[in-house]
N, C-alpha and C positions, 0 to 999 in steps of 0.2 A: 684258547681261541673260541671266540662266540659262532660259531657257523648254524647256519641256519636249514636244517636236515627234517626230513622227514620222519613223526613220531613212529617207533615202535613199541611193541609189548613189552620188548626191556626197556623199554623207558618209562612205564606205568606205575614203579614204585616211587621214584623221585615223581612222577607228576602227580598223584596219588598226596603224598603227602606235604608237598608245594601247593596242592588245592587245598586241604586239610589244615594246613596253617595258617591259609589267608581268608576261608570261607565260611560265613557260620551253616552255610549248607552245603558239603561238599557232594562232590559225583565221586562216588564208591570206583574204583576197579576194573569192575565189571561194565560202567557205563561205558568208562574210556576204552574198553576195550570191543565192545559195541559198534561205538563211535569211528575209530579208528578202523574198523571191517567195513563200514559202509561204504558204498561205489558212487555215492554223493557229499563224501564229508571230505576233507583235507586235515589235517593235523599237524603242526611241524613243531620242534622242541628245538632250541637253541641252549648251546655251550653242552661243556662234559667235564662235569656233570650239569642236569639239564639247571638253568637259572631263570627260563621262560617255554612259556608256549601257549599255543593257542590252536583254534581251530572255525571251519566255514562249512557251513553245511547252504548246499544251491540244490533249489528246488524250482524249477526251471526257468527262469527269468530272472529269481531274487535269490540272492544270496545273505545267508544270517552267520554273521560272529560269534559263537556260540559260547566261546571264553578267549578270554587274551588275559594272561597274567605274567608279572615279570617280578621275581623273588624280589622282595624289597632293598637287599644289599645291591640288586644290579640295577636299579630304577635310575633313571637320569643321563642314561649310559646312551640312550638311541636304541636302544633290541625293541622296543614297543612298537614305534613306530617303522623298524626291518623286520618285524614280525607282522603288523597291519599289509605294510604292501607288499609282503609274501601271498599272505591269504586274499589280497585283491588279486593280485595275478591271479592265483590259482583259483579261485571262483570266475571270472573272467575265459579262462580255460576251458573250466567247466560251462560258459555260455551264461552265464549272470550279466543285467545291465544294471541291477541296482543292489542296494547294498544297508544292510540295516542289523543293530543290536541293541542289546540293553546296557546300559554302563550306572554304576551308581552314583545317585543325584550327591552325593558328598566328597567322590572323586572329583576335585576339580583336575588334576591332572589328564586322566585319562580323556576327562568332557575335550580339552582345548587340544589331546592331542586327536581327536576322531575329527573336530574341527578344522584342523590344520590340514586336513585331508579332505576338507570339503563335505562332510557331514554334517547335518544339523537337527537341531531339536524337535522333535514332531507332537510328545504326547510323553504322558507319565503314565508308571504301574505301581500305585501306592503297596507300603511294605514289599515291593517283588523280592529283594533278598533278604524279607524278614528284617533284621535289623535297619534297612534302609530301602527308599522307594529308588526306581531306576527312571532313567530318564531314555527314553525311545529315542535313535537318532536312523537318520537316513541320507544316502548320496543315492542319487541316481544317472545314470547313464555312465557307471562305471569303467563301460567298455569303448568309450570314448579314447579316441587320441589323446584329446587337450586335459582329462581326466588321467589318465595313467600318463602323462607326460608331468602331471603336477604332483605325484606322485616322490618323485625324484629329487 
């Protein structure tokens, strides 16, 4: 069953190296562990064993997607997108109205599903994952009704 739970420290090893196989620059351990302690971050990992996860860090008004990845065998399946309006809730929660990350410029996938969601394209950060530049996207007014109703 995919459910969609809150990350913990035993779940650092699968996510650990589910970063590790999909990133030419992954976050060590210790970051997710970091991450996962902050009183501003959110975290959530999905199925068991984990096949995604992701994370929102709000910093008082804006909310940033820090990572969303979903193991390639589970891609297609819908968890990307039950894992995006996870983390908009729970930044929203946290009192965010807007909403921003980096996704890469050669995902077209993930570009049209942050789109689908009402996100859109603002600016580039040439090479940001080294291999490939990222493409800056933004929603604002997150905390809207007709925004988290479209959500759905």
């Amino acid at each position: 069953m995919n459910t969609i739970r809150d990350m913990t420290p035993e779940d650092l090893p699968a996510v650990v190296a589910m970063e590790s196989a999909n990133q030419p620059t992954p976050w060590s351990e210790n970051v997710f562990r970091e991450e996962i302690a902050a009183d501003n971050r959110t975290y959530f990992v999905v199925g068991e064993p984990v096949v995604a996860f992701g994370g929102v860090m709000v910093i008082g008004e804006e909310a940033h997607v820090t990572n969303l990845l979903v193991a390639p065998a589970s891609r297609r399946q819908g968890l990307g997108r039950a894992l995006l309006v996870a983390l908009v809730e729970a930044a929203v929660r946290l009192g965010a109205k807007h909403l921003t990350l980096e996704v890469r410029a050669g995902n077209t996938g993930a570009r049209a599903l942050y789109a689908s969601v009402g996100m859109a394209p603002v600016g580039m950060r040439r090479d940001y994952y080294g291999d490939d530049d990222a493409i800056i996207m933004w929603a604002h007014d997150i905390d809207a009704e007709s925004f988290l109703w479209s959500l759905t």
